[in-house]
ZANU-527019 format. One record per atom (N, C-alpha, C, O): residue number from 1; atom name; z, x, y. Coordinates in steps of 0.05 Angstrom, whole numbers, plus 5000, padded with zeros to 4 digits. Layout:
i NUM | at CA | pz Z | px X | py Y
...
***
This chain:
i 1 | at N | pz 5309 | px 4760 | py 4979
i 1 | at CA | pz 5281 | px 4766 | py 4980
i 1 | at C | pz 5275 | px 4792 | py 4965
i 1 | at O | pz 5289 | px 4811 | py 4971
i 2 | at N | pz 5261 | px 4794 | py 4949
i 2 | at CA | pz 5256 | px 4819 | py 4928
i 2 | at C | pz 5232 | px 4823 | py 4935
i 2 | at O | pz 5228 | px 4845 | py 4925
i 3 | at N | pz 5201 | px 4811 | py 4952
i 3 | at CA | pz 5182 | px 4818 | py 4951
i 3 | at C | pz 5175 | px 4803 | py 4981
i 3 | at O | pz 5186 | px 4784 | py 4992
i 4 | at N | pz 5149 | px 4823 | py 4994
i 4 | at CA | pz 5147 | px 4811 | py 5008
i 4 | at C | pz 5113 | px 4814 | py 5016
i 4 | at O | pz 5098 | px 4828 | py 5002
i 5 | at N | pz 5104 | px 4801 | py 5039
i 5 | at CA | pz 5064 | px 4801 | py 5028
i 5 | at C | pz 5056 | px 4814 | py 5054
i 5 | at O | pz 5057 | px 4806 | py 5077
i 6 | at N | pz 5050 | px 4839 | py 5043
i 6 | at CA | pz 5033 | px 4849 | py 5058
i 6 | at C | pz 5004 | px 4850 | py 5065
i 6 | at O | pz 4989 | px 4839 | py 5049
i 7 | at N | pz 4991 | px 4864 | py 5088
i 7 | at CA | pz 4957 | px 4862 | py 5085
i 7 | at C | pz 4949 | px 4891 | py 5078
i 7 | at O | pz 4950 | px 4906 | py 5098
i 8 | at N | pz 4941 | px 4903 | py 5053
i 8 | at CA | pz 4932 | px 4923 | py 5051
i 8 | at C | pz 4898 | px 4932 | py 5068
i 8 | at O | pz 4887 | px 4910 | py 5073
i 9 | at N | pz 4884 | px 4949 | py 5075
i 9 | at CA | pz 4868 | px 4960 | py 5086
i 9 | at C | pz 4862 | px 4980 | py 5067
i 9 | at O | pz 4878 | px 4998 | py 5062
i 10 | at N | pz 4831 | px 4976 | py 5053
i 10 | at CA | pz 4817 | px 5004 | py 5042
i 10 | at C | pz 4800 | px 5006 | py 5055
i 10 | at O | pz 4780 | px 4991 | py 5055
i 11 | at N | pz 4806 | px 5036 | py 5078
i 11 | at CA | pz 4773 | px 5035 | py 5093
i 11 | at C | pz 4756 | px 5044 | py 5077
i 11 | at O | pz 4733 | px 5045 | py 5085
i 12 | at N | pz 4763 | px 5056 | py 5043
i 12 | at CA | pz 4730 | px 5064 | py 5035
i 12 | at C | pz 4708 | px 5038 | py 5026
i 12 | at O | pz 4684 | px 5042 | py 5021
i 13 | at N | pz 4719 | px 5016 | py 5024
i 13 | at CA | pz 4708 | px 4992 | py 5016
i 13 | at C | pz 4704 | px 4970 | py 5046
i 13 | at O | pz 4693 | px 4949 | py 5050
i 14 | at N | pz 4719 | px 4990 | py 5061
i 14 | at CA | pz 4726 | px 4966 | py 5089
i 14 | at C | pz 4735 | px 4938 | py 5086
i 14 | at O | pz 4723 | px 4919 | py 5097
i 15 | at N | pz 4758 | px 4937 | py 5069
i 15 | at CA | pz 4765 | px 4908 | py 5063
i 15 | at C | pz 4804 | px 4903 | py 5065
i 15 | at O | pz 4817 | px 4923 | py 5057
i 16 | at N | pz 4817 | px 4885 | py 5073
i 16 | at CA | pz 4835 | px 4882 | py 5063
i 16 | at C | pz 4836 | px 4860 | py 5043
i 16 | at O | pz 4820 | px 4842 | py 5038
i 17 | at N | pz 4866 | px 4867 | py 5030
i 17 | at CA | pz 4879 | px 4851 | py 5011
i 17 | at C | pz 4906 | px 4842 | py 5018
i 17 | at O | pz 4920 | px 4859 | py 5028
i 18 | at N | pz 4916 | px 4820 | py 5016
i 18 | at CA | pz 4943 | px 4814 | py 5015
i 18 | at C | pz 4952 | px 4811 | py 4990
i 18 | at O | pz 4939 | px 4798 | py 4974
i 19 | at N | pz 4982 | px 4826 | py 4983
i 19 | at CA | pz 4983 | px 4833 | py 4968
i 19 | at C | pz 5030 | px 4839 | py 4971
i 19 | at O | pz 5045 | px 4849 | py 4987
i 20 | at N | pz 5032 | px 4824 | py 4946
i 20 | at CA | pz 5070 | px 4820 | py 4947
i 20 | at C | pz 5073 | px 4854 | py 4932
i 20 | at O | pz 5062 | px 4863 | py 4912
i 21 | at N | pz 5094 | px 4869 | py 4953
i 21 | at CA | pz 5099 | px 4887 | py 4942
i 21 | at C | pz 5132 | px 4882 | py 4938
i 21 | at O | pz 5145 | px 4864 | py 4949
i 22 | at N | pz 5144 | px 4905 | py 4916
i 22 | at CA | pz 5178 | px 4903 | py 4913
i 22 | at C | pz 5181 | px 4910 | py 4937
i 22 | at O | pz 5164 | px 4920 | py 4952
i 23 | at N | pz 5212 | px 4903 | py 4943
i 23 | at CA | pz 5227 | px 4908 | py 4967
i 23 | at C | pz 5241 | px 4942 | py 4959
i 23 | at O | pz 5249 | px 4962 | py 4971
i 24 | at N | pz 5239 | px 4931 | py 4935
i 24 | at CA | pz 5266 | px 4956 | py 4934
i 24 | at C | pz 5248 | px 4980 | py 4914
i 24 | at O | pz 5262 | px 4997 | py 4904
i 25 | at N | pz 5227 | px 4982 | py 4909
i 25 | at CA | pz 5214 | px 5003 | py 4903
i 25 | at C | pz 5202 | px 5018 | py 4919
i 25 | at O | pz 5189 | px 5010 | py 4938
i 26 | at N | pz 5206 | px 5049 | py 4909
i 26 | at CA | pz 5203 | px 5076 | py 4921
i 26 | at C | pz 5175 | px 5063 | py 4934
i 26 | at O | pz 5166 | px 5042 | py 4924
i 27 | at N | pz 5160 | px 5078 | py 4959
i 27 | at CA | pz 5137 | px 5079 | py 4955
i 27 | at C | pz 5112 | px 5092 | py 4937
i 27 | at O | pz 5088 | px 5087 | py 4933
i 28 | at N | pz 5131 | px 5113 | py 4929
i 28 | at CA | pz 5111 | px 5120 | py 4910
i 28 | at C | pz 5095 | px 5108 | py 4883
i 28 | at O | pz 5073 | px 5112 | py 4874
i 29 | at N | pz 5120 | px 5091 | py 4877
i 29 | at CA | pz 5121 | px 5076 | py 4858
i 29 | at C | pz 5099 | px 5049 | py 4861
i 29 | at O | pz 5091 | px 5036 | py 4842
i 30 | at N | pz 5092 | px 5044 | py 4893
i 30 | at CA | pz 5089 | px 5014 | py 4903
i 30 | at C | pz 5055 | px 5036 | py 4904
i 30 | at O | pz 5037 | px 5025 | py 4892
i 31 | at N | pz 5050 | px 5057 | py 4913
i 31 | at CA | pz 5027 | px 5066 | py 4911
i 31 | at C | pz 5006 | px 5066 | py 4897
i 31 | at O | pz 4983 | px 5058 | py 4903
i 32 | at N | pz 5021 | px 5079 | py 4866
i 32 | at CA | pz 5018 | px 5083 | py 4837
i 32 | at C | pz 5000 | px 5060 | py 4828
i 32 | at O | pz 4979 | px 5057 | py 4816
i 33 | at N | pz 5027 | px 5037 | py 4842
i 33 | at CA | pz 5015 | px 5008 | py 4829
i 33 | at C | pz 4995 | px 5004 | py 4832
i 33 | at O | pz 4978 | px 5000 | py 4814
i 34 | at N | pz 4990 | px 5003 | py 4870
i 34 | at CA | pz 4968 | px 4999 | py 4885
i 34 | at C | pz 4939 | px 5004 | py 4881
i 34 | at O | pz 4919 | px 4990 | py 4881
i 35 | at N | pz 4946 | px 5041 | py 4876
i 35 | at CA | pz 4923 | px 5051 | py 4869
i 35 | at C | pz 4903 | px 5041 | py 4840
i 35 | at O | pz 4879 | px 5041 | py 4836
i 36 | at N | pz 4921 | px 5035 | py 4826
i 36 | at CA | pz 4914 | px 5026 | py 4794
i 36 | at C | pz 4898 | px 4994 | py 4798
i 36 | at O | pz 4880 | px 4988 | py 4783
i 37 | at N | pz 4908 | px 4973 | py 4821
i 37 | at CA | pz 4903 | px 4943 | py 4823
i 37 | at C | pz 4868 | px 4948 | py 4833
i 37 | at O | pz 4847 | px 4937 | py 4827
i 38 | at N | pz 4874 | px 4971 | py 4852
i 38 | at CA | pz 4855 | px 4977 | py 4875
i 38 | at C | pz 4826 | px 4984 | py 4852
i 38 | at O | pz 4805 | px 4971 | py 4854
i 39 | at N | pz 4831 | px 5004 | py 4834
i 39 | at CA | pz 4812 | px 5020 | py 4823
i 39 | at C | pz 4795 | px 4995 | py 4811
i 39 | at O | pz 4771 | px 4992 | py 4813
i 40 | at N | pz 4810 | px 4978 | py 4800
i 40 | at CA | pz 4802 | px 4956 | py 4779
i 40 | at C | pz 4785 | px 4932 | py 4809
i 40 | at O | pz 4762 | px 4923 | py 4809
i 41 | at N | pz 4798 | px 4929 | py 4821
i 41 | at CA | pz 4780 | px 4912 | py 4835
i 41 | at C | pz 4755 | px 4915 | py 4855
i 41 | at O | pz 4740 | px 4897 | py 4865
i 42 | at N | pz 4755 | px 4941 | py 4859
i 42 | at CA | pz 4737 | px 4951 | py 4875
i 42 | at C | pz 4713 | px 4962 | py 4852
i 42 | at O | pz 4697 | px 4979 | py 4859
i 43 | at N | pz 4713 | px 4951 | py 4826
i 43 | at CA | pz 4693 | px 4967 | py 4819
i 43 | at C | pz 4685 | px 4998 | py 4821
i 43 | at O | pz 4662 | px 5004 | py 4828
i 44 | at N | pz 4703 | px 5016 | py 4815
i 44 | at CA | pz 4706 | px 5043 | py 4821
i 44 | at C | pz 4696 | px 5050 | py 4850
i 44 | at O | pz 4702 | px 5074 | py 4856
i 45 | at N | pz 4686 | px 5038 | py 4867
i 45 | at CA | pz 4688 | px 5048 | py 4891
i 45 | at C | pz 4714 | px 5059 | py 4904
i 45 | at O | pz 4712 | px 5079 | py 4919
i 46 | at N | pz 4742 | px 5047 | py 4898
i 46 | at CA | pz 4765 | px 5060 | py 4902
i 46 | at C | pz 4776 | px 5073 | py 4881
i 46 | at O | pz 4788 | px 5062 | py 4863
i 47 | at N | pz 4770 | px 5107 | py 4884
i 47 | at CA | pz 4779 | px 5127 | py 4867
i 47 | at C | pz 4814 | px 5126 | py 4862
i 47 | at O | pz 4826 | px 5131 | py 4883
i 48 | at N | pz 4824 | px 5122 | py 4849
i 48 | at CA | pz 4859 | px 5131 | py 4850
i 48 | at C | pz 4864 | px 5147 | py 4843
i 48 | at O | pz 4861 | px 5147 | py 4819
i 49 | at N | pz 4874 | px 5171 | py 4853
i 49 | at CA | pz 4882 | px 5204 | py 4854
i 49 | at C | pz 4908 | px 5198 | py 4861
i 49 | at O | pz 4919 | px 5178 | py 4869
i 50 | at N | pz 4916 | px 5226 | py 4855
i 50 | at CA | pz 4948 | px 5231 | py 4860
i 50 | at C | pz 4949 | px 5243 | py 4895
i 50 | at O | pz 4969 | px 5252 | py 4905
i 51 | at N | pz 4927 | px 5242 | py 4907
i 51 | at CA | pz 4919 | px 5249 | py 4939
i 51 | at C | pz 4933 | px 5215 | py 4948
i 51 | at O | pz 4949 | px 5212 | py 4967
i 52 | at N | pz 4928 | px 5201 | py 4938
i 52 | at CA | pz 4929 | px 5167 | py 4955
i 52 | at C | pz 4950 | px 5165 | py 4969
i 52 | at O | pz 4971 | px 5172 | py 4958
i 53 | at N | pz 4950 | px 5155 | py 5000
i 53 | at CA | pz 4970 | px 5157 | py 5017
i 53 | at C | pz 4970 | px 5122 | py 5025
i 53 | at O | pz 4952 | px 5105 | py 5022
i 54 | at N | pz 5003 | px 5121 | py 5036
i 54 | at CA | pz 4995 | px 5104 | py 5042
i 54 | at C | pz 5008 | px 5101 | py 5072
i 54 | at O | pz 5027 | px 5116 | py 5078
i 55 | at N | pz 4999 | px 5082 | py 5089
i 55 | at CA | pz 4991 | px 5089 | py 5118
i 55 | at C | pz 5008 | px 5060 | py 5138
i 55 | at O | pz 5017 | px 5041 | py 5124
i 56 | at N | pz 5009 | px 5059 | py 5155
i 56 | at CA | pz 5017 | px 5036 | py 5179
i 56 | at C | pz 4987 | px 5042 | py 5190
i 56 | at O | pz 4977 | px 5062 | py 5200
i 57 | at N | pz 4975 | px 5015 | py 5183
i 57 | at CA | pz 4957 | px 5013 | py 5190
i 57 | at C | pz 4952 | px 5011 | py 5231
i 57 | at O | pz 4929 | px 5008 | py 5240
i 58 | at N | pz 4962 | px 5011 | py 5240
i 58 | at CA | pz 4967 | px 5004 | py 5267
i 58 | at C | pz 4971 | px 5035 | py 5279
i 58 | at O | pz 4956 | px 5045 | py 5296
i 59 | at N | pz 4989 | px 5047 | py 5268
i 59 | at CA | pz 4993 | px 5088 | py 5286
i 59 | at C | pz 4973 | px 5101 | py 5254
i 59 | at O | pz 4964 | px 5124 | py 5256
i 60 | at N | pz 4971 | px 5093 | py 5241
i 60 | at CA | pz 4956 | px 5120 | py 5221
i 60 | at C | pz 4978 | px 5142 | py 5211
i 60 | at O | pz 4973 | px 5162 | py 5198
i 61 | at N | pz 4999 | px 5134 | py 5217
i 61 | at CA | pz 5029 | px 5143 | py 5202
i 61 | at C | pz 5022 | px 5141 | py 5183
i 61 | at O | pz 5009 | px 5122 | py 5177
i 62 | at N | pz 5030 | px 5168 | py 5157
i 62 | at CA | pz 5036 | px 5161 | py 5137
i 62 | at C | pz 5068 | px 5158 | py 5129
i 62 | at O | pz 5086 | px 5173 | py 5136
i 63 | at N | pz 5071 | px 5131 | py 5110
i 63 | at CA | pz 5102 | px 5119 | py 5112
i 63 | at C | pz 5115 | px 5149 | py 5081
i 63 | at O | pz 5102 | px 5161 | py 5063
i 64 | at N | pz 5138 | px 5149 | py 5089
i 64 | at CA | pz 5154 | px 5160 | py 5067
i 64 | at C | pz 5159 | px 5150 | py 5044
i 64 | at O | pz 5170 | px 5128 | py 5041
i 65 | at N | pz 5148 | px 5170 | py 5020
i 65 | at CA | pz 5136 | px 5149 | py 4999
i 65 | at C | pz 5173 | px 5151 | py 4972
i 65 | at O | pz 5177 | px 5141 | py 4950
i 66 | at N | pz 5188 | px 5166 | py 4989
i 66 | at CA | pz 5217 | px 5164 | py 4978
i 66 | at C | pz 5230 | px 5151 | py 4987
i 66 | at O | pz 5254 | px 5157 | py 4986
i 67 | at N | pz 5222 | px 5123 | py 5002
i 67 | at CA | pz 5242 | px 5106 | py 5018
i 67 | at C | pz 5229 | px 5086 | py 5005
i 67 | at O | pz 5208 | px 5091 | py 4993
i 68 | at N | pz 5240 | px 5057 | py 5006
i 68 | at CA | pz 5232 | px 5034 | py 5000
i 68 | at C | pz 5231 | px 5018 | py 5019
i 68 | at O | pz 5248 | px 5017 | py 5036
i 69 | at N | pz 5205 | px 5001 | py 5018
i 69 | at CA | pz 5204 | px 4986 | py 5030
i 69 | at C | pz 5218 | px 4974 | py 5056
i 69 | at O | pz 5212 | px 4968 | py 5080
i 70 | at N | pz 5245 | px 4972 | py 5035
i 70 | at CA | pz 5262 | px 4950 | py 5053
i 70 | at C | pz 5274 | px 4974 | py 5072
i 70 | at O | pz 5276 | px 4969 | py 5096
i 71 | at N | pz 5281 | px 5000 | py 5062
i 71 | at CA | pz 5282 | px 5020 | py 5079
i 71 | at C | pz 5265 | px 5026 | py 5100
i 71 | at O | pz 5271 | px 5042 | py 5118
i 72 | at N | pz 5249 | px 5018 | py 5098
i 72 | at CA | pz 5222 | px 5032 | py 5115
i 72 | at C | pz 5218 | px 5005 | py 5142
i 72 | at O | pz 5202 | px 5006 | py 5161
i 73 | at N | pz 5239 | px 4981 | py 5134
i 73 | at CA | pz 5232 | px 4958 | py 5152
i 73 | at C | pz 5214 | px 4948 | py 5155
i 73 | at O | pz 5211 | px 4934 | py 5175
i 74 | at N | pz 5195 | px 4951 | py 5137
i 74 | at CA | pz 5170 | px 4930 | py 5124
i 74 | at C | pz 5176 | px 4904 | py 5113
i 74 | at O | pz 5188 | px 4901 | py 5092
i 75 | at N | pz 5167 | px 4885 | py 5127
i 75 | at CA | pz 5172 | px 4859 | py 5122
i 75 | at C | pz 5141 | px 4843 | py 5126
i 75 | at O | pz 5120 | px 4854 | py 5134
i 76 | at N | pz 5144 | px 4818 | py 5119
i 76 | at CA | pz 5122 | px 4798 | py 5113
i 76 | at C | pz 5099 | px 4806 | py 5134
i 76 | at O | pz 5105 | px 4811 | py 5157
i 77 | at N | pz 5082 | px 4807 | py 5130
i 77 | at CA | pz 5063 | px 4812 | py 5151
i 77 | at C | pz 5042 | px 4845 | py 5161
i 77 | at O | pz 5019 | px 4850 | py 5170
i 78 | at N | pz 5066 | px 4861 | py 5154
i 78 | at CA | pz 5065 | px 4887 | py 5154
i 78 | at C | pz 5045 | px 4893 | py 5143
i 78 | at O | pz 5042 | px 4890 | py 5118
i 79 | at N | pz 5024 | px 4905 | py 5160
i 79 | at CA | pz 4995 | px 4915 | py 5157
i 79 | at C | pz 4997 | px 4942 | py 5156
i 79 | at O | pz 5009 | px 4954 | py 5174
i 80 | at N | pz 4983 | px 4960 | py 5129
i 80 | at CA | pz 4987 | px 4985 | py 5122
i 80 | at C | pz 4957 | px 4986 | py 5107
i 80 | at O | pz 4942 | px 4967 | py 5103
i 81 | at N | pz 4954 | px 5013 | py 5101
i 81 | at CA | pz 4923 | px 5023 | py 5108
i 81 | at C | pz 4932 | px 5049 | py 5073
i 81 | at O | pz 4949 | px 5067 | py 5071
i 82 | at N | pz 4918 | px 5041 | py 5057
i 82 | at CA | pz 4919 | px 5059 | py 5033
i 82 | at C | pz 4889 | px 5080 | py 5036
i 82 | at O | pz 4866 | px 5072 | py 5033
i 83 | at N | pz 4895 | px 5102 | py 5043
i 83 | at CA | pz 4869 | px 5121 | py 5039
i 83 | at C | pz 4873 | px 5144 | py 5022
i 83 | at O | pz 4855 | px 5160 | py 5017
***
């Protein structure tokens, strides 16, 4: 398994997305991406700054963005919150 589908959460738009992230990329890297997919589909309502966190949408944790995925025990389903 190299990817797996998560439900992203932007509360500035109040919407999620599902969305296949790598398993084995940094988070920062899975952010970067995010933030860039995000800017373009939200019609600039979602700004992408080098601030963008990204979150477990369930505790409001922010996850460690030097661990991967598969590190972090994020698997299919895994609802996380980009603010």
């Amino acid at each position: 398994m190299d990817r797996i589908l998560v439900e992203i959460y932007l509360p500035v738009v109040d919407r999620s997305f599902d969305v296949y992230i790598p398993v084995a990329l940094k988070l920062h890297e899975v952010e970067a991406m995010l933030a860039g997919i995000f800017k373009e589909i939200c019609d600039g309502q979602f700004v992408a700054s080098p601030d963008v966190v990204l979150c477990d949408k369930l505790t409001g944790n922010a996850l460690d963005i030097n661990q991967s995925a598969l590190e972090l025990g994020l698997m299919n389903g895994s609802r996380l919150m980009l603010i």
